[in-house]
C-alpha positions in Angstrom: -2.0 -18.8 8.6 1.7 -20.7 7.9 2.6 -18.6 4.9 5.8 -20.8 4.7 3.5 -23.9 4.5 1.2 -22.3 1.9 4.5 -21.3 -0.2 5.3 -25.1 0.0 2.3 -26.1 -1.3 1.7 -23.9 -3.8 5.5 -24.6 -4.8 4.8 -28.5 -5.0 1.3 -27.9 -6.8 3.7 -25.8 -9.4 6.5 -28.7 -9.6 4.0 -31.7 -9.3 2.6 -29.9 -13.1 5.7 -28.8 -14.4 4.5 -25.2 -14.3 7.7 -23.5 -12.7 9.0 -22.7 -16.2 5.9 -20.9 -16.3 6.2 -19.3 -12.8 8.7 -16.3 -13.5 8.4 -13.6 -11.3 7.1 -11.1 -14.5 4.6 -13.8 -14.9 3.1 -14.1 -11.4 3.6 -10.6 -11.2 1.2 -10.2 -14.4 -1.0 -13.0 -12.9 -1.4 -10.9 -9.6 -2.4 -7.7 -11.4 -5.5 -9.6 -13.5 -6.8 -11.3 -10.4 -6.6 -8.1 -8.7 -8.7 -6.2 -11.5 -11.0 -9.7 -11.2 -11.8 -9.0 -7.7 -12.7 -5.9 -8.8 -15.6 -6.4 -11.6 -18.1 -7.6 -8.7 -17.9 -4.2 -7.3 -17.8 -2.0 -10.0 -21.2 -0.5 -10.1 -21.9 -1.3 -6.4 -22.8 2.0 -3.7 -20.9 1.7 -0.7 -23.2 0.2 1.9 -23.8 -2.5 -1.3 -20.2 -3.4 -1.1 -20.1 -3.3 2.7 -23.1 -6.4 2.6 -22.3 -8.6 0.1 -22.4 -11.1 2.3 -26.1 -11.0 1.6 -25.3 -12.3 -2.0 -24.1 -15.5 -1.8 -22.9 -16.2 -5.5 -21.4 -13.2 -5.2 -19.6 -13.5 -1.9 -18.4 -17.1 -3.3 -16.9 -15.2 -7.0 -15.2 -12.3 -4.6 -13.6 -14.8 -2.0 -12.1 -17.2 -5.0 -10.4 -13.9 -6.4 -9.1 -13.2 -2.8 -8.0 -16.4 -2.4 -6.3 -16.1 -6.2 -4.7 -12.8 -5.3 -2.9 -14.7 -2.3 -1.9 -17.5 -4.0 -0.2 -15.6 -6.6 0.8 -12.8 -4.0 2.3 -15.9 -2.5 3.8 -17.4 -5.5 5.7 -14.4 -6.6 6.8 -13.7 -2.6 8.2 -16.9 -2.5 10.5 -16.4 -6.6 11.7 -13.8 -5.0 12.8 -15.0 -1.7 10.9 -12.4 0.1 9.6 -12.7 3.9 6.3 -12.0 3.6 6.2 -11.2 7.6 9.4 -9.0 7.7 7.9 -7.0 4.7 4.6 -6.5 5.8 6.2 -5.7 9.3 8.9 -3.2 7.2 5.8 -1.5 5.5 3.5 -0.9 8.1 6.6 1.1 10.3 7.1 3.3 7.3 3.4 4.2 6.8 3.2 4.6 10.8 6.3 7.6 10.1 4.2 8.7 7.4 0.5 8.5 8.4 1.4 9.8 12.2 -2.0 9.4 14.1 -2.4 13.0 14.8 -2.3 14.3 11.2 -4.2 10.8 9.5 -6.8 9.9 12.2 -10.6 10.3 10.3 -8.4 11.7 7.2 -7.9 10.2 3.8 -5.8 12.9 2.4 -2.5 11.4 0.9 0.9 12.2 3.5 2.5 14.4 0.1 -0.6 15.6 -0.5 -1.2 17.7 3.0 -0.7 21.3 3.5 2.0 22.5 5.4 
């Protein structure tokens, strides 16, 4: 995936309908939070091995990857009013939780790292 060419496209998309004035970074942020809560309405009532085949349910796979794909875009959108290198961050974050979640205390544990006992 070009995440710079997405941003580009997505940014012309934005200009081409005048929507940039709309496009503030509280905005998209806003945006981003609703199409996250979106994505998660198919699953509410689900059992796990429901949510683990969905792929079985094709109107239902189709709803889930549109609010994927709406999460990027806005995910991308905000990323790129903020100037923010979506590759150097993700790289950034993924150290850090590697210092916190070391492989010895997290491996087959879903306990929080502030949560552990000493």
């Amino acid at each position: 995936m070009d995440i710079n060419n997405i941003q580009r496209q997505l940014r012309d998309f934005a200009q081409e309908r005048d929507w940039e004035q709309f496009h503030s970074p509280k905005n998209l942020a806003t945006a981003l939070a609703i199409e996250a809560a979106e994505l998660l309405e198919p699953f509410q009532w689900l059992k796990e091995d429901e949510s683990r085949r969905l792929a079985e349910k094709p109107a239902d796979y189709a709803r889930i990857r549109e609010e994927i794909a709406d999460v990027l875009i806005y995910l991308l959108r905000l990323a790129d009013q903020l100037d923010i290198d979506l590759e150097e961050a993700v790289k950034e974050k993924m150290r850090k939780n590697a210092e916190k979640y070391p492989i010895a205390l997290a491996r087959g544990n879903a306990i929080k790292y502030n949560r552990r006992e000493s």
